[in-house]
C-alpha positions in Angstrom: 12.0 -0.3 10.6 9.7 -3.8 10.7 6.9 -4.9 10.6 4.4 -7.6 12.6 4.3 -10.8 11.3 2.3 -13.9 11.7 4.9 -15.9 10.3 7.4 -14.3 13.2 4.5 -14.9 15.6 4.1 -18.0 15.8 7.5 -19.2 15.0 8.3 -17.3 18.6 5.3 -19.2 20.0 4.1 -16.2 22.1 1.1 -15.6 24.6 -1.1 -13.4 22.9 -2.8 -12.0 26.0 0.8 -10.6 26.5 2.5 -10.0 23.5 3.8 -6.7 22.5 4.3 -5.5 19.4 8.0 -5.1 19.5 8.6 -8.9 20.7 7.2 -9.9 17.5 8.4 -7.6 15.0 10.4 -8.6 12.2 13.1 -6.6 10.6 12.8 -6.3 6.6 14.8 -3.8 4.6 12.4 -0.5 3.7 11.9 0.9 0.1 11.9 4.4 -1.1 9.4 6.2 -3.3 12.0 5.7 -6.0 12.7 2.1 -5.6 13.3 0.6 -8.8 11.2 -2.9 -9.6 14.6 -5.5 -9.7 15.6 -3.8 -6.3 12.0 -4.2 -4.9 12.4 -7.7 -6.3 15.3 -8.4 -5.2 14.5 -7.0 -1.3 11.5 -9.4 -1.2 13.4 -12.8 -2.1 16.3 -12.2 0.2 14.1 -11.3 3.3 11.4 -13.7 2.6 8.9 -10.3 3.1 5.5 -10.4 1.4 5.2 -6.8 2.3 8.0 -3.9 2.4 7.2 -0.6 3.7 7.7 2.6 1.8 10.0 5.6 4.1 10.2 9.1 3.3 12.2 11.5 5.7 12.1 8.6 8.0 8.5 8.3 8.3 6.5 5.2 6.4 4.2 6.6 3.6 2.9 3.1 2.1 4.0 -0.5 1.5 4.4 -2.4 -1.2 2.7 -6.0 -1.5 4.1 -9.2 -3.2 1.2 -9.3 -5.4 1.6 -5.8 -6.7 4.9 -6.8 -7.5 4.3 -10.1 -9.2 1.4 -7.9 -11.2 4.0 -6.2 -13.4 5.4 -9.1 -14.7 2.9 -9.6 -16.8 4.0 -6.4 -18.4 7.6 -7.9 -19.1 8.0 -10.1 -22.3 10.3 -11.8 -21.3 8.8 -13.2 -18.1 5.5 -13.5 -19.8 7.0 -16.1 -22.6 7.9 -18.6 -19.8 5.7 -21.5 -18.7 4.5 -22.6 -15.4 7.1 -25.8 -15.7 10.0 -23.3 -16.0 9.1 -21.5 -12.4 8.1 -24.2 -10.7 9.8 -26.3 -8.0 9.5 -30.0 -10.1 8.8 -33.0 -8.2 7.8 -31.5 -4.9 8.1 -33.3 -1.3 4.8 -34.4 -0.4 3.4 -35.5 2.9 1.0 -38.1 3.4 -2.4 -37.7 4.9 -1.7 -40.3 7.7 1.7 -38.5 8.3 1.2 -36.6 11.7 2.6 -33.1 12.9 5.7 -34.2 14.2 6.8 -35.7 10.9 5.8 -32.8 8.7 7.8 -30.4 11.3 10.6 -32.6 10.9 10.8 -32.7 7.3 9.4 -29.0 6.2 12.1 -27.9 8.9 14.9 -30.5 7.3 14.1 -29.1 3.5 13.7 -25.3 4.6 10.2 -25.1 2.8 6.9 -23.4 3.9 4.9 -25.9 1.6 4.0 -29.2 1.2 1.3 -30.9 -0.9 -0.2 -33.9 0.8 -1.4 -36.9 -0.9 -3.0 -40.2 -0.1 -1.8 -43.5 -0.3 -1.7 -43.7 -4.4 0.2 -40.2 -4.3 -3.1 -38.3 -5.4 -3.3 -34.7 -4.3 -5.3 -33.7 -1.2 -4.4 -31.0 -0.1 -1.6 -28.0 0.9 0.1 -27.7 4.4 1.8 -24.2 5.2 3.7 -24.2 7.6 2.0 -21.2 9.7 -1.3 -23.7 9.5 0.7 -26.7 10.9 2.0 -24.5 13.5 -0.8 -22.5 14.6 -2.5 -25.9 14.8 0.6 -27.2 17.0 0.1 -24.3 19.0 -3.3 -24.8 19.8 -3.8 -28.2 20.5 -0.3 -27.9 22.6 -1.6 -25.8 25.3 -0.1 -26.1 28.6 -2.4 -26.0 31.9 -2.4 -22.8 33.3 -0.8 -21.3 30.6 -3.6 -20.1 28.3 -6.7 -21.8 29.3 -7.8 -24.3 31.9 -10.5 -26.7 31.1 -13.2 -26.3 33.7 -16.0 -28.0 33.0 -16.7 -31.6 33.9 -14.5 -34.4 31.9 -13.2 -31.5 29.8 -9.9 -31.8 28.1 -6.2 -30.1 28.0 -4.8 -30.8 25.6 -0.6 -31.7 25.6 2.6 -31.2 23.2 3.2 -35.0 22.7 -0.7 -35.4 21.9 -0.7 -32.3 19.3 2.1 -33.9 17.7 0.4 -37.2 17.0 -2.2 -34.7 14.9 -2.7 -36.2 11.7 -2.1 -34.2 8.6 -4.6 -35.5 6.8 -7.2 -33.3 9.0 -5.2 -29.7 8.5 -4.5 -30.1 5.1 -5.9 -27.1 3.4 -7.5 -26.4 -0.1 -6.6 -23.1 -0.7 -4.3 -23.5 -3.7 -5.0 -23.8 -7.6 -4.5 -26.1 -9.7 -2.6 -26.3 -13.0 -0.5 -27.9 -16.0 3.0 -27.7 -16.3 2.4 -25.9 -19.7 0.4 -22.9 -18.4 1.5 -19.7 -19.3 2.9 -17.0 -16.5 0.8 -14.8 -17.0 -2.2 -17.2 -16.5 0.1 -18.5 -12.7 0.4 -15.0 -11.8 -3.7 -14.4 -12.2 -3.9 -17.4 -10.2 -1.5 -16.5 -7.8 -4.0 -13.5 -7.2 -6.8 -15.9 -5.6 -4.0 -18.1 -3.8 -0.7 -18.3 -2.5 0.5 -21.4 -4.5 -0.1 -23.3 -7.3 0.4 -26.8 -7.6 0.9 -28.5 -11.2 -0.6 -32.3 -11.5 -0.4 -34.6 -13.6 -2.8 -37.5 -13.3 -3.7 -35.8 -10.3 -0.6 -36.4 -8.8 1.6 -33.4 -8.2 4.6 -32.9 -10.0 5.9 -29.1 -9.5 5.0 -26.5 -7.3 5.1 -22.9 -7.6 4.9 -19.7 -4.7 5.9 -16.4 -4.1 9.3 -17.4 -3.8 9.8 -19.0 -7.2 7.9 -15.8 -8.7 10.4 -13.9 -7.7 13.4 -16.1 -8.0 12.0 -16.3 -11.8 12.4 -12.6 -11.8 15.5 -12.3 -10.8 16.9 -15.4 -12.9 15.4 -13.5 -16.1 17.7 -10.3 -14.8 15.7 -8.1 -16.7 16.7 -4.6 -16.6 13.5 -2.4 -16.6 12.7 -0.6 -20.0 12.0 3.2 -19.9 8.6 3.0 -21.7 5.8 5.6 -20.1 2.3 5.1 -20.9 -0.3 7.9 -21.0 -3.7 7.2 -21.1 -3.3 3.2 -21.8 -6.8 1.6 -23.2 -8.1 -1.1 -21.7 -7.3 -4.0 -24.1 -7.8 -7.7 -23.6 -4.9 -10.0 -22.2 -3.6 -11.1 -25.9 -4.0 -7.4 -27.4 -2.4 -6.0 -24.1 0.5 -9.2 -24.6 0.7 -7.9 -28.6 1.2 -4.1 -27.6 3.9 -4.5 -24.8 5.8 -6.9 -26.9 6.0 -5.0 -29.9 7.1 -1.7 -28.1 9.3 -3.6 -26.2 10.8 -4.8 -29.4 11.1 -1.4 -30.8 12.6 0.3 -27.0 15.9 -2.7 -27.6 16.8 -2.1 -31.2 16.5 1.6 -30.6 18.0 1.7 -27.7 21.4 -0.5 -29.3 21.0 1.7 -32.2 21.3 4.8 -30.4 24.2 3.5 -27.8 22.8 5.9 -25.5 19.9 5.8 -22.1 16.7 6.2 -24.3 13.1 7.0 -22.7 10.0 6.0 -24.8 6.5 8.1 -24.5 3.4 6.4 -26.0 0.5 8.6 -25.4 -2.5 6.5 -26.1 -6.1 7.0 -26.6 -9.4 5.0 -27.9 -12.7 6.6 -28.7 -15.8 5.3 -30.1 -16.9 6.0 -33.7 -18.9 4.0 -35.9 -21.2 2.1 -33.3 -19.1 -0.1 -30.9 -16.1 -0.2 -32.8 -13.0 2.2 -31.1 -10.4 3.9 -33.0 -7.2 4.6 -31.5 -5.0 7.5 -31.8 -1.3 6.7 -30.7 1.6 9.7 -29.9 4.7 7.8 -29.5 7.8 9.9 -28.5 11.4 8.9 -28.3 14.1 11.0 -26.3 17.9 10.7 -26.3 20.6 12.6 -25.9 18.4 15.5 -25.9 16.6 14.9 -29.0 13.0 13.7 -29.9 11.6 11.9 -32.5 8.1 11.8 -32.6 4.9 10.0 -34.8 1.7 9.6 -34.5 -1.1 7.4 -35.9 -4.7 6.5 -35.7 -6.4 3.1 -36.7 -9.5 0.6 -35.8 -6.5 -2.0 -34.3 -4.3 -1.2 -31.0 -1.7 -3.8 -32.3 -2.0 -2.2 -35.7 -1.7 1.6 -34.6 1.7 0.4 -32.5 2.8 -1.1 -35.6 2.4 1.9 -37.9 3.6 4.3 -35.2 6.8 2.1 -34.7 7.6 2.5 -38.1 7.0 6.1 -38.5 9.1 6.7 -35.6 11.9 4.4 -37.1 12.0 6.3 -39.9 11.8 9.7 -37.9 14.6 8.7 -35.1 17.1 7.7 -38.4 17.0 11.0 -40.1 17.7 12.1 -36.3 21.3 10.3 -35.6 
């Protein structure tokens, strides 16, 4: 199983007017319906895929994208504590905007990165430069007579590889990134991360860390979380700080239950909000805890989400004790 890449594309340099689909395809490891996340994770930062296909019976059913992925770690505590200076890459090599194509090949090659900000003489961000950009751009301005297109008209121009190496970078240099501080939260990079493939962090508006895909998911990985059993039914939709209050506090609850109990525990929170009184909601909660073929169970209703999970918690604390 693989997929067609741009990335494989152009780093084979083929004729489009002849390529064929399996000259270009790159081979990435396939998921299963029941792929857990860490294996997902772990799948996309060793084959460098932004995109894994799902198989079932042989036959792909879906894929699975890198930003679906980074999405749910948001919902993890302990990736959502950390701070955009503990993901990124610090102190980034830059290329210059007077740098041309065959230096930035040289030294994106030489460091085995797909990124490079680029900054002027006083080291003052400019821009990004991918490395698909710079090649795509190599490969156009590199055309060979005959090869793709002739020019035909009077004093027209083909254009050679030593000339489309003298390219400056300054004039490819791209602006899709976002900026940010070295103190932003994760969960803020990963929303960014959403509208572009990289973030850069300045200072002074100079850059001093970068962060991509790749550090995302190394991030992930470094964390070695191991995923928590918690099912949701019916979740409200609750602001970013309420949503951060609720996961954390159930979280909290799953790992001293779960060391309690010395067993493989799965937690149920059945969750509802309904309007009464005008605007304000009230929110029933049902959580349910299984183990060893028992259940413990509570439920509680109140005008806060955080303050329902709290109450429920304790309930069920007091419900799964009587149960061991």
């Amino acid at each position: 199983m693989g997929m067609v890449s741009k990335r494989e594309m152009l780093r084979k340099k083929v004729d489009f007017r002849q390529m064929k689909a399996k000259s270009v395809l790159a081979k990435y490891p396939a998921l299963e319906r029941g792929t857990a996340l860490p294996d997902i994770v772990q799948a996309m930062y060793s084959s460098g895929a932004r995109e894994l296909a799902v198989i079932h019976k042989g036959r792909a059913i879906g894929a699975v994208t890198v930003n679906e992925v980074i999405a749910q770690m948001k919902k993890i505590p302990e990736l959502r504590q950390l701070t955009a200076s503990e993901v990124c890459v610090k102190n980034p090599l830059t290329l210059r905007e007077d740098d041309n194509l065959s230096q930035a090949i040289s030294r994106m090659k030489k460091s085995n990165v797909k990124k490079m900000p680029v900054v002027d003489g006083d080291g003052l961000l400019k821009g990004i430069l991918r490395w698909e950009n710079l090649m795509e751009t190599y490969l156009l301005q590199a055309v060979e007579k005959n090869e793709v297109y002739r020019a035909n008209v009077r004093g027209g121009h083909t254009a050679d590889k030593q000339s489309a190496l003298k390219v400056r970078v300054g004039g490819i240099a791209g602006t899709n990134y976002v900026v940010a501080t070295e103190h932003e939260s994760l969960e803020k990079i990963v929303d960014f991360m959403k509208e572009r493939d990289a973030v850069i962090l300045v200072k002074k508006e100079k850059p001093t860390g970068i962060i991509t895909y790749g550090n995302l998911l190394r991030a992930f990985e470094r964390v070695n979380v191991v995923p928590r059993n918690i099912q949701w039914v019916h979740k409200p939709e609750l602001d970013s700080f309420e949503e951060a209050k609720v996961d954390s506090a159930l979280a909290e609850f799953y790992d001293k239950a779960e060391k309690r109990l010395e067993t493989d525990i799965r937690l149920e929170a059945h969750f509802k909000a309904f309007h009464a009184q005008g605007k304000r909601k009230q929110y029933l909660l049902r959580l349910r805890l299984f183990w060893a073929g028992k259940l413990a169970e509570a439920t509680k209703e109140e005008w806060s989400p955080l303050t329902v999970v709290q109450k429920a918690i304790k309930a069920l604390e007091n419900g799964f004790r009587h149960r061991m």
